[in-house]
N, C-alpha and C positions, 0 to 999 in steps of 0.2 A: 504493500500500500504506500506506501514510502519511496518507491522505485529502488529499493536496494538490492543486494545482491543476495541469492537465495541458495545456499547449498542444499544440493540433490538430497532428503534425506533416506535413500534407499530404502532398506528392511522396513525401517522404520512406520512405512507409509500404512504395515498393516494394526489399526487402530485394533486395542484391545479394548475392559474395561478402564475407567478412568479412575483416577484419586482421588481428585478434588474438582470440585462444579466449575474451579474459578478456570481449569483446561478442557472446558467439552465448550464445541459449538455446533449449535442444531439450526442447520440450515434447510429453509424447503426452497424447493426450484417449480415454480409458476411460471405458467406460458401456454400456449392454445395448442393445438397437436400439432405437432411438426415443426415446433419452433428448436428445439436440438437441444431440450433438455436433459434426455436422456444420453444424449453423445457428449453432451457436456462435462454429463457426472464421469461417462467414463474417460474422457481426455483428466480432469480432475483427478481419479484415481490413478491414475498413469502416471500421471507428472511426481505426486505424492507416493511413487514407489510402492503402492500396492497392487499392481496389475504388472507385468509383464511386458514388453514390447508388442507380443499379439493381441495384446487387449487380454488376456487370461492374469485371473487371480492365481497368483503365486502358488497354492493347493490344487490348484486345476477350475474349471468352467470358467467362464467369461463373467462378467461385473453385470452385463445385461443378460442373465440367464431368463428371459420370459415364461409363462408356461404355455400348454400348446394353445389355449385360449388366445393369447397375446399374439400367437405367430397368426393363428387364423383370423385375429381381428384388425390385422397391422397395424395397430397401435395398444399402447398401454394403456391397462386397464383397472390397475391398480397400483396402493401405495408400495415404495420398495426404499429399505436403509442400505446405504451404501458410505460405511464409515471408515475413515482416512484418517490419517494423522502427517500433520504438519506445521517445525517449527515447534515439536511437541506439544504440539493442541489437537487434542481429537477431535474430526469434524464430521457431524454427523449428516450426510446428504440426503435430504429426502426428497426423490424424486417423484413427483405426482403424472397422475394422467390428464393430458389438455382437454380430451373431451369433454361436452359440458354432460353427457349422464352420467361421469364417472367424478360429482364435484363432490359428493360423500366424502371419497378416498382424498380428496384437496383439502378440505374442512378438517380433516383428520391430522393430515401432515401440518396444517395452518396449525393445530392445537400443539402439536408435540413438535414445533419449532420456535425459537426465540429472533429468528429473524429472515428475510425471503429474498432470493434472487430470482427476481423477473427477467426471463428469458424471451429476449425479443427476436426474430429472422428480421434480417433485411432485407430479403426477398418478398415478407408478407405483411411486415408492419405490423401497429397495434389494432388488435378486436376488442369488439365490446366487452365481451365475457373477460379479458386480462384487464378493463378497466374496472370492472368492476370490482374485479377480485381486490385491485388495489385501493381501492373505494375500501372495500374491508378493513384490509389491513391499517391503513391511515384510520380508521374509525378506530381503533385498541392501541394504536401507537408503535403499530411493529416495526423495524426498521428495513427496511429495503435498497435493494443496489439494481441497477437494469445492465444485463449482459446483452449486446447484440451476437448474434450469431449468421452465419450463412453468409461472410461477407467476401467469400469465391465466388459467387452467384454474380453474374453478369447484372451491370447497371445497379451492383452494390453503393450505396454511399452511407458511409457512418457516420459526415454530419448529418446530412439528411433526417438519420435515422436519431441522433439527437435530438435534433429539431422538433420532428414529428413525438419523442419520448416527454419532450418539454412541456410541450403543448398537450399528452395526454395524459400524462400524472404530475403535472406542474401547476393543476390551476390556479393555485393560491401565489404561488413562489416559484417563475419558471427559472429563477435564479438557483434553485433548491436541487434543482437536474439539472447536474452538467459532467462534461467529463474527465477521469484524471490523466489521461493518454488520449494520442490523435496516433491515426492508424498512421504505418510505416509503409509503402510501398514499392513493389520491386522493379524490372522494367516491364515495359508495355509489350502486350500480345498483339500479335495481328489483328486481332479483331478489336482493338483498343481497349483492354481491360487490364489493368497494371495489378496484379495481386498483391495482398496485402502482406508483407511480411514479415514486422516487428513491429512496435512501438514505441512511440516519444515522449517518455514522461513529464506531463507540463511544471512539475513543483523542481523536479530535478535536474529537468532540461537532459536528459541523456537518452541515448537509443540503448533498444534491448530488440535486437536482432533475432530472429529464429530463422530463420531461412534455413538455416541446417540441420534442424531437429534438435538445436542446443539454447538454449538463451545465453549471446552475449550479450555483456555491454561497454558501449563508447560514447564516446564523447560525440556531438554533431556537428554539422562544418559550419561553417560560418553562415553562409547560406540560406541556413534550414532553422535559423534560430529567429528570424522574423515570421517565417512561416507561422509558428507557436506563440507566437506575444501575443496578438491579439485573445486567442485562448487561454492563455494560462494569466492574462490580467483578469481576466471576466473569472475564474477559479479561483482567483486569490480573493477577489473580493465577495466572491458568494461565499467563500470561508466564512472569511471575514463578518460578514454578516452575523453567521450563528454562533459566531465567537459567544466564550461567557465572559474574556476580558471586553470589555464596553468601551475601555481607550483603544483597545488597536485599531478600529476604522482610522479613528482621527488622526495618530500617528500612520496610519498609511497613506492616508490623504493629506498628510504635510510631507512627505516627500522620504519619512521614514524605511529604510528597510526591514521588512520583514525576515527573519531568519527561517529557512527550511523546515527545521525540527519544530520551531511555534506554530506553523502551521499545518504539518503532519498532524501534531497535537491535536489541535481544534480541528482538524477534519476528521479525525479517529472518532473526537465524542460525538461532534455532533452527525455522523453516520448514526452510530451508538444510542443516539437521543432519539433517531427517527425523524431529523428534521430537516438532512442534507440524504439525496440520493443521487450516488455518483456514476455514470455510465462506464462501461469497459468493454471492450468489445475481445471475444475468445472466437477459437476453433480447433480442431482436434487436432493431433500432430499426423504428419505424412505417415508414409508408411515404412517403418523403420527406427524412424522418429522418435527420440523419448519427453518430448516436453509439446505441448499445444499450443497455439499463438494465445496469449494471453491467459496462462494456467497458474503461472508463477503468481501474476499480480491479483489474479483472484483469489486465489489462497490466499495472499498476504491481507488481503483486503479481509476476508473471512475471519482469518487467526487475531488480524489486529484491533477492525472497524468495528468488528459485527458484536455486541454485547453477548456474556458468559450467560447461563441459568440463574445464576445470582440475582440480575435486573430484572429476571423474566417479573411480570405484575403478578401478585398470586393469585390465586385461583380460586373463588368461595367455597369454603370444607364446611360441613355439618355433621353432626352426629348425625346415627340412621334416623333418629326421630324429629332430625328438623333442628337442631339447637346450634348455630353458630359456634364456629369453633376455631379460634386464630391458635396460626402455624407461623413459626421464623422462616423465613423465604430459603427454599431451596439448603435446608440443611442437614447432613451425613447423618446426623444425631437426631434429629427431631423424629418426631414418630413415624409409620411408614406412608404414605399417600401415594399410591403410581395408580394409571388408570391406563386401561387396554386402548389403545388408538386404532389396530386393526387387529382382525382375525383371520386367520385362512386354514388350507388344509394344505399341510404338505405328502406326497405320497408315502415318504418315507417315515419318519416321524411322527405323522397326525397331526391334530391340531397347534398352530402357533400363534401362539400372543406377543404380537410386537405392542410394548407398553414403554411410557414415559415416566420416571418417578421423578416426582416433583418434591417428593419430601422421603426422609431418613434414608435407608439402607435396604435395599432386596437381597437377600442371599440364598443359595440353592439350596434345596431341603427343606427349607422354610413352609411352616404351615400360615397361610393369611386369610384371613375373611374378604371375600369378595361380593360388594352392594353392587346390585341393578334394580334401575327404578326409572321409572319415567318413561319407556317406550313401549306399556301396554297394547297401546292402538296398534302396535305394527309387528305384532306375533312375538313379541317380546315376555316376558312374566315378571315380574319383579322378583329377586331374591337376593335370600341373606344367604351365605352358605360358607364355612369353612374350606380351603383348599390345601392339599399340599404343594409348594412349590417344585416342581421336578429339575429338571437341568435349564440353567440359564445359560446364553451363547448371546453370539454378535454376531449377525448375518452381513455375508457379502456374497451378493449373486448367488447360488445353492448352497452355498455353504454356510456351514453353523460352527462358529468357534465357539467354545466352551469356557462362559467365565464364571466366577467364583460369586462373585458379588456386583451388585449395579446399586451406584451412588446417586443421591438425589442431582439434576440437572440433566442423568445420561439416559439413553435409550438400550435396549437390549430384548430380547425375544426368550419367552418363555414357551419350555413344551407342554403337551397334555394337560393345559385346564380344562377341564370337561366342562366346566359350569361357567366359567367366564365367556363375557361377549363381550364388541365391541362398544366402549362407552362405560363398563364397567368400571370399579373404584376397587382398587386393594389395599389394605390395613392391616395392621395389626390386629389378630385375632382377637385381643381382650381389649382394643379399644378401635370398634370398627369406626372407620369414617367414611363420608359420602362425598364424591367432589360434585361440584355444580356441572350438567352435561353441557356438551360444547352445540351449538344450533345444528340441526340436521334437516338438510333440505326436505321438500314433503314430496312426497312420489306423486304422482300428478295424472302414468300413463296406464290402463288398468290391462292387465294382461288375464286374460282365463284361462284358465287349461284343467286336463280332465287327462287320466291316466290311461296309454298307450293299449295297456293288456290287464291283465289280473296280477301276475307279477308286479308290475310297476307301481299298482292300487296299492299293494301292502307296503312295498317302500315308498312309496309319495309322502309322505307323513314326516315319516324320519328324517328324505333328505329334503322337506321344505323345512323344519325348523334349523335342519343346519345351514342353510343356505341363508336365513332372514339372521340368524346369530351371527353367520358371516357380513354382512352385510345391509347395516342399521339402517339405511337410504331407501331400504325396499320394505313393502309392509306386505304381511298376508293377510287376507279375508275371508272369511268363512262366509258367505253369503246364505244367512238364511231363507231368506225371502226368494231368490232366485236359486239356488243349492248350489252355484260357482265357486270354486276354488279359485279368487281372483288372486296373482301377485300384482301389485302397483309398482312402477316403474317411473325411471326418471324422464325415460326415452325410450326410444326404441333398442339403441346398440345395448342400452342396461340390460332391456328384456333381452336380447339374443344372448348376450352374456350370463345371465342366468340361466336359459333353458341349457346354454352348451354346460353350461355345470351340475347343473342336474344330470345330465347324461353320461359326461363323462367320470366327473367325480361321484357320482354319487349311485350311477348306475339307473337312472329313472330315466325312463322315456315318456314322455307327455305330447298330448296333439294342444293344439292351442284353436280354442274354437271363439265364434263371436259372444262378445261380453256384453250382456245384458242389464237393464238398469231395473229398478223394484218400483214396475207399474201397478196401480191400485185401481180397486173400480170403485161408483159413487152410486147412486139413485140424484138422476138428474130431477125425477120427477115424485111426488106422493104415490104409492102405491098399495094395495092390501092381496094377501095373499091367504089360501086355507089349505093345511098341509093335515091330511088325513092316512093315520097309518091305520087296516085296521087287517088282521090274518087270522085264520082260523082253517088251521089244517089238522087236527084231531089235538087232543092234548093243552096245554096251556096255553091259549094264544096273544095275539097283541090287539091292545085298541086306545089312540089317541087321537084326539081333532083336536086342532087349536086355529085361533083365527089371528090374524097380526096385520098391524098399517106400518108402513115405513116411509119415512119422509128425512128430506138431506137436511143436513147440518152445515152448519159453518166447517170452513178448512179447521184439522186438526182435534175435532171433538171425539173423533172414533168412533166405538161405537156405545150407544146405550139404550137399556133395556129398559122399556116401565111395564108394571103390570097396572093393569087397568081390569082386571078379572072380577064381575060381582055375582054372588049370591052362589058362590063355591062352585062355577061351571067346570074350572079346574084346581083338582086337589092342591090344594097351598102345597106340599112336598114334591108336587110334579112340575112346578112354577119354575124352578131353578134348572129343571130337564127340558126346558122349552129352551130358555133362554144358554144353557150349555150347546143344544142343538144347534141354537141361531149363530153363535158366536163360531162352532164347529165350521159352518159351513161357511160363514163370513170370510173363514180365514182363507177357504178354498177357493172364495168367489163366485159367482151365479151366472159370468158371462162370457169374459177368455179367460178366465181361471189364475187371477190375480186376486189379492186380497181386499176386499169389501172395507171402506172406511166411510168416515164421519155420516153418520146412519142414524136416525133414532127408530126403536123395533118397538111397538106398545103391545101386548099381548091382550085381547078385547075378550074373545069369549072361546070357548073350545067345550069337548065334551069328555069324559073318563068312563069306565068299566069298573066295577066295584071286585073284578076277579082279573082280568085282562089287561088293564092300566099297568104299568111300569116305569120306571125311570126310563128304558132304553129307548121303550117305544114314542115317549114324549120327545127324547130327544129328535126321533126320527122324522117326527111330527112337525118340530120345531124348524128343522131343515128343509123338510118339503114344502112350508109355507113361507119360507124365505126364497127357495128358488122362484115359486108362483108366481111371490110379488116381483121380480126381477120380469120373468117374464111380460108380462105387462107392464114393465115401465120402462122408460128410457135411461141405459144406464151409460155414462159420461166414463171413458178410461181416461183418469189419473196420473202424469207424469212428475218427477221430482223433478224441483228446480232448483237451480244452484244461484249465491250468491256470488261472483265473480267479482276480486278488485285486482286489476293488471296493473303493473306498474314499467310504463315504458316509457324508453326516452320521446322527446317532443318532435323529432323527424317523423316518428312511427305515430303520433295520435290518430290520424285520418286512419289510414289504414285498419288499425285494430276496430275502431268504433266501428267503420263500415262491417269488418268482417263480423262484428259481432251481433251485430243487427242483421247479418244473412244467415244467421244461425239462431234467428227468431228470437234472440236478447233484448231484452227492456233493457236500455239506456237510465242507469240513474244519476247520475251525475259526475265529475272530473275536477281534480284537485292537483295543482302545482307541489310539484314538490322539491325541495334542491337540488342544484346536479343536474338542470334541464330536463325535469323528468315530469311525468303525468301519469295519477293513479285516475285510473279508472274505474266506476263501478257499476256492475250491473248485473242483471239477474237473468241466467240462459239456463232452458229446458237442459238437463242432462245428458239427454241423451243426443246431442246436438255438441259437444265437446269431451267425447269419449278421446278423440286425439287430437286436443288443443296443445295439448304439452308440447306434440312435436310440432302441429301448424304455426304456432306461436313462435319457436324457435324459427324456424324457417321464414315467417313474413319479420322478421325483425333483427335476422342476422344473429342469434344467441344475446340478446341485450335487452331483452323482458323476461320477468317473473310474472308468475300469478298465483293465486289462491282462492281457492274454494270453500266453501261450508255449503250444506245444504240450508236451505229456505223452507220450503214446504212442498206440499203434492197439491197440482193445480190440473183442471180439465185441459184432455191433448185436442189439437183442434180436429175436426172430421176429418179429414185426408191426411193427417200425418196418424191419426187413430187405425184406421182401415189398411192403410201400409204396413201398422205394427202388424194386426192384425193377419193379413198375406202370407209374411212372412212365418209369421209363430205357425200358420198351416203348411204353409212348404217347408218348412222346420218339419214340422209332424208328419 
C-alpha cells in the first residue's frame, strides 16, 4: 500500500489458524458475474505462495476446485474461503457469487467479513446490483477498495474506469474514489492496444514492472513524472481531506511539504475508517509467471489498509430468552459466540460449517450449544441443542487442513454438525447465547415439484430439509390448501441449482409441474338449499332433513353458522352435525372444488327419526343442503391478492407501473425515496406474478426489489375465472 518493496513470502502463503485477531483479515470480493473475482482470489493466492505456478494448492487440487454444479452452471454458485497469508497477516478471501439468485451466499460473506473488495471489469463496467451492494455496505460503514480487472481486453481504459467508479460509488465524495497507481504500459500492438504492464505508484512516484512475471522496481525517467502530477496532486489532497490532523490541508496549501510516511498514515486509517476508497487495478500472472499485475499492492493494501476483527462493530448477542447481553469486541477470552455463515455437503466428509467467531475460542472436541430461531416460515425449526464439536480445518479449494483451535476474528470450517444451519449461533454450553441474524433476502420465485417415482417420494423429505438447512435464501411450503410441495426461489438459476442438488446430492429426482395459487369460492348471490339423507335397507337405517339459507358476507368473515331451528324440528345434539357437515363440505367447495368462504349458513327447519337420526347422517344432511344451495346460486371464484411495494430506480418508474397495470394491478400510490429511487405500491391478483421475480429483474436490468404480503381473496373476473376453470379440466 505504501509502494514498497514486498519479499516473496513463499511457504509461508499457506495460512493456518491464527493467534491473535489483531493478524486475520476477512476480506469478501463483490462484483456481478464475470467481473474476475474468482481469478482474482486465485492470482492472490499465487502471489502469496500458497498455490503453485499451475495455479495448484501446494497439497494438490487447484484454489478454484468448483463442484460439478458450478462447472455445469459456468458460474459460481456459492460462498468459498480461500485463506493466504501475507507479510504475516492471514487473509481471509471470501469469494462470492455475482449472480443476483445466489445474493444469500453475498449476504453471508458480507456478514463474516470486516471489509470488501469491489471487483470491477473494464470491459463491462459498473451494474446496478454492484451498486447497490455498495449502497449496503456504506449503510454499516464497511470499508471498501475497487479492483479493476480485465484491462487486456481491447479499448480497456483505467481512467475511464475510474471515472465511471467515481461517479458510481462516489456520490457524496467523488474525491473519496480515487486511485493509488496509474496503469504502466508496454509497447503498442498492431491493432493499437498497448498492454498494460506494471505500475506507477503516485505517493512514491516509482515503477513496479511485471512484464516478466516478477515485480521490479525503479525509478521513472524524467519524462513520465509529469505524466502523474496531475494524479497524484488530486491523491494527496483527497488524503488530505480525511486526515484526523485538521492542520495538514492548510500547511499543504501554504506551500508545505508533505512527507510520504504522513500520508501513507492517513490513507491507511482513513481506508480503515470507511471513508476513503482507493482504486487498483490487478490481473492474473502469464503463464509461468509467479506474481499478477497488481497482486503485490493488493495485498499490501489488504494486510495494511483494510481494519483487523478488533474494529469489526459488534454484533447484538442475547440470551436464548431475549435478555441483552454485552461482549468485549472480538476477544480470545470472552465467552464463545461464532455463528454458521454457510453450510454444504461435502462428498467426502459430510456436512461443513464454514463459521465466523466473533467472540472467545473454538476448539476441537469441544461440546457447544447451538440457537436457531427466526426462520420458521422457510422450513427452518427453531432449536436449542447441544453439539459436539468434531474436527476443525481451514479450507483451501478441497482441501481441509486441520487446526486445533479458531480464535475470535478468524474463520474456519467445522465437520458433522448434524443440527447446525446456516444463520445458527454457537456458545458455550452452560451459557448459550443468540446472535442477532444477519437480513436474508425473501425468495420471491415459487417452484412446485412433486416426486419422480415412489423411490424418490420416500426420500423427498429428507433431502428437502437438507437442502433448505443448506440454504436459508430458499423457503419450503407445504401447501395445504392446494397439496404442492412449493420450494420459493430467488430466480430461476437458484431453482435449477437446487433441483440439480437434489439429484445429485441427495439422490431425488423431482418433475416440476405448474404452481398453483389457493383459489376460494363465495355465494355471489342468497340462496337456500334442502339436503335430505334418508336409507333404509333392512336393519338400522339413516334419516335427516334439514333446511338452510346462505347468503355472502363481507371479504374475510369465513364462515358462520346460526341456528335458527324452532319448536325442536331438529334435535339440539344433531345441531352441531348439521353445521360439522356444512363446514365439511365448505372446505371441499360446491363448484370447482376450492374452498367455500365468507358465507353465513342459518339452519331454518329440518326433520329427525326418533330411531334413524344420527350424528352421521345429519352431517350428511348438512352437506347435501349446502351443495343444493350452490346449485342455484351464483357462485363468484375467489382469487388472492397480493400487496406489492417495488422499489426501483427512477429511469424504470414508467415501465414497472405500466407492467403492473397489464397484470390487472391496482395502482396505489409512489413515494421518493433517496438514491433516485421510487417505491411503488400496489395491489396484483396473484396469480398474475407467479414470475415477477424474474420479469422484474429482466425489465430493470437487476436494480429493483420487491415484496409481497398477501391482502385478501377478492372475486376473479368472468374470463380470467372460466380460463382457470379450462385449465383445472384439461388438468383433469
Amino acid at each position: 500500500m505504501g509502494d514498497k518493496a514486498q519479499t516473496h513470502p513463499g511457504a509461508a502463503g499457506r495460512a493456518q489458524a491464527a493467534d491473535h485477531p489483531q493478524s486475520v483479515r476477512n476480506v469478501v470480493l463483490v462484483g456481478h458475474s464475470g467481473s474476475g473475482k474468482t481469478t482474482l482470489v486465485e492470482a492472490l493466492a499465487l502471489t502469496a505462495g500458497a498455490v503453485n505456478r499451475a495455479g495448484r494448492v501446494e497439497d494438490g487440487g487447484t484454489v478454484s476446485d468448483y463442484d460439478e454444479i458450478e462447472h455445469r452452471q459456468q458460474r459460481s454458485v456459492q460462498l468459498s474461503l480461500v485463506p493466504v497469508e501475507w507479510d504475516g497477516i492471514k487473509v481471509n478471501l471470501l469469494d462470492t457469487p455475482g449472480y443476483a439468485d445466489f445474493v444469500g451466499e453475498l449476504r453471508a460473506g458480507l456478514r463474516a467479513a470486516d471489509a470488501a473488495l469491489f471487483v470491477v471489469s473494464a470491459s463491462d463496467g459498473v451494474d446496478g446490483s454492484t451498486r447497490m451492494v455498495w449502497e449496503e455496505c456504506a449503510a454499516v460503514g464497511m470499508p471498501r477498495a475497487i479492483v479493476v480487472t480485465h484491462l487486456e481486453a481491447a479499448r480497456a481504459d483505467f481512467e475511464e474506469m475510474t471515472r465511471i467508479c467515481a461517479e458510481a460509488f462516489g456520490a457524496d465524495d467523488p474525491d473519496a474514489v480515487l486511485p493509488l497507481y496509474l496503469p504502466l504500459h508496454g509497447p503498442q500492438a498492431p491493432d493499437g492496444h498497448a498492454p498494460v504492464t506494471g505500475l506507477i505508484g503516485l505517493l512514491s512516484q516509482k515503477l513496479f514492472d511485471y512484464s516478466t512475471g516478477e515485480r521490479k522496481e525503479s525509478e521513472p525517467g524524467e519524462d513520465q513524472l509529469p505524466l502523474i502530477e496531475e494524479a497524484r496532486n488530486r491523491l494527496i489532497e483527497g488524503i488530505i481531506s480525511e486526515s484526523e490532523d485538521e492542520t495538514l490541508m492548510d500547511r499543504y496549501l501554504g506551500g508545505e511539504p508533505v512527507d510520504v510516511k504522513t500520508l501513507i498514515d492517513d490513507l491507511e486509517r482513513a481506508v480503515a475508517r470507511g471513508v476513503f476508497f482507493p482504486v487498483l487495478a490487478a490481473a492474473p500472472a502469464a503463464e509461468g509467471a509467479r506474481q499478477g499485475l497488481g497482486t503485490v499492492e493488493l495485498l499490501e493494501l489488504v494486510t495494511r489498509g483494510f481494519p483487523t476483527p478488533l474494529e469489526h462493530e459488534t454484533v447484538r448477542v442475547t440470551t436464548i430468552d431475549g435478555k441483552p447481553r454485552e461482549l468485549k469486541p472480538c476477544d480470545p477470552d470472552a465467552p464463545l459466540v461464532a455463528e454458521v455463515v454457510k453450510t454444504s455437503s461435502d462428498p467426502y466428509v459430510g456436512r461443513l460449517s464454514l463459521i465466523r467467531v466473533f467472540s472467545g475460542t473454538l476448539r476441537a472436541d469441544q461440546t457447544v450449544h447451538v440457537s436457531g430461531h427466526g426462520l420458521a416460515d422457510r422450513g427452518h425449526e427453531d432449536h436449542d441443542v447441544d453439539e459436539r464439536i468434531g474436527a476443525l480445518s481451514t479450507p483451501f479449494g478441497k482441501q481441509q487442513r486441520p487446526v486445533s483451535h479458531v480464535i475470535a476474528g478468524d474463520l474456519a470450517c467445522v465437520a458433522k454438525l448434524s443440527r447446525a444451519e446456516t444463520g445458527d449461533t454457537l456458545s458455550a454450553k452452560d451459557d448459550p447465547l443468540l446472535m442477532e441474524p444477519w437480513q436474508m433476502p425473501d425468495p420471491l420465485l415459487p417452484l412446485a415439484i412433486q416426486a419422480h417415482s415412489k423411490p424418490d417420494e420416500d426420500k423427498l423429505s429428507q433431502g428437502l430439509a437438507r437442502l433448505v438447512a443448506e440454504d436459508p435464501t430458499m423457503r419450503l411450503e407445504q401447501n395445504q390448501d392446494t397439496h404442492q410441495v412449493v420450494l420459493w426461489c430467488l430466480g430461476e438459476a437458484h431453482a435449477d441449482v437446487a433441483l440439480e442438488r437434489l439429484r445429485s446430492r441427495y439422490g431425488v429426482q423431482v418433475d416440476v409441474v405448474p404452481h398453483k395459487v389457493s383459489l376460494r369460492e363465495t355465494f355471489a348471490t342468497k340462496s337456500a338449499g334442502r339436503g335430505r339423507h334418508v336409507k333404509q335397507s333392512g336393519g338400522h337405517g339413516q334419516f335427516a332433513i334439514c333446511e338452510i339459507e346462505v347468503e355472502p358476507l363481507p371479504g374475510g368473515s369465513g364462515i358462520e353458522f346460526v341456528d335458527k331451528v324452532v319448536g325442536g324440528a331438529v334435535p339440539r345434539q344433531f345441531i352441531p352435525s348439521v353445521e360439522k357437515g356444512v363446514r365439511a363440505q365448505a372446505a371441499k367447495g360446491v363448484a370447482a372444488g376450492y374452498p367455500l368462504i365468507d358465507v353465513r349458513v342459518t339452519l331454518l327447519d329440518g326433520k329427525a327419526h326418533s330411531v334413524d337420526s344420527s350424528d352421521a347422517a345429519f352431517q350428511t344432511a348438512g352437506a347435501l343442503a349446502l351443495r343444493e344451495a350452490a346449485a342455484d346460486a351464483k357462485i363468484h371464484l375467489l382469487e388472492p391478492v397480493a400487496e406489492v411495494s417495488v422499489l426501483v430506480g427512477d429511469d424504470y418508474v414508467g415501465s414497472v407501473m405500466s407492467d403492473l397495470s397489464g397484470r390487472r394491478g391496482r395502482l396505489l400510490g409512489t413515494e421518493q425515496t433517496p438514491g433516485g429511487r421510487t417505491l411503488i405500491r400496489a395491489e396484483v391478483p396473484e396469480i398474475e406474478i407467479g414470475r415477477y421475480a424474474v420479469d422484474l429483474r429482466s425489465m430493470t436490468h437487476g436494480t429493483a426489489r420487491f415484496s409481497r404480503r398477501y391482502a385478501r381473496h377478492e372475486p376473479m373476473p368472468a374470463q380470467v375465472a372460466e380460463r382457470v376453470r379450462g385449465e383445472e379440466r384439461k388438468a383433469s
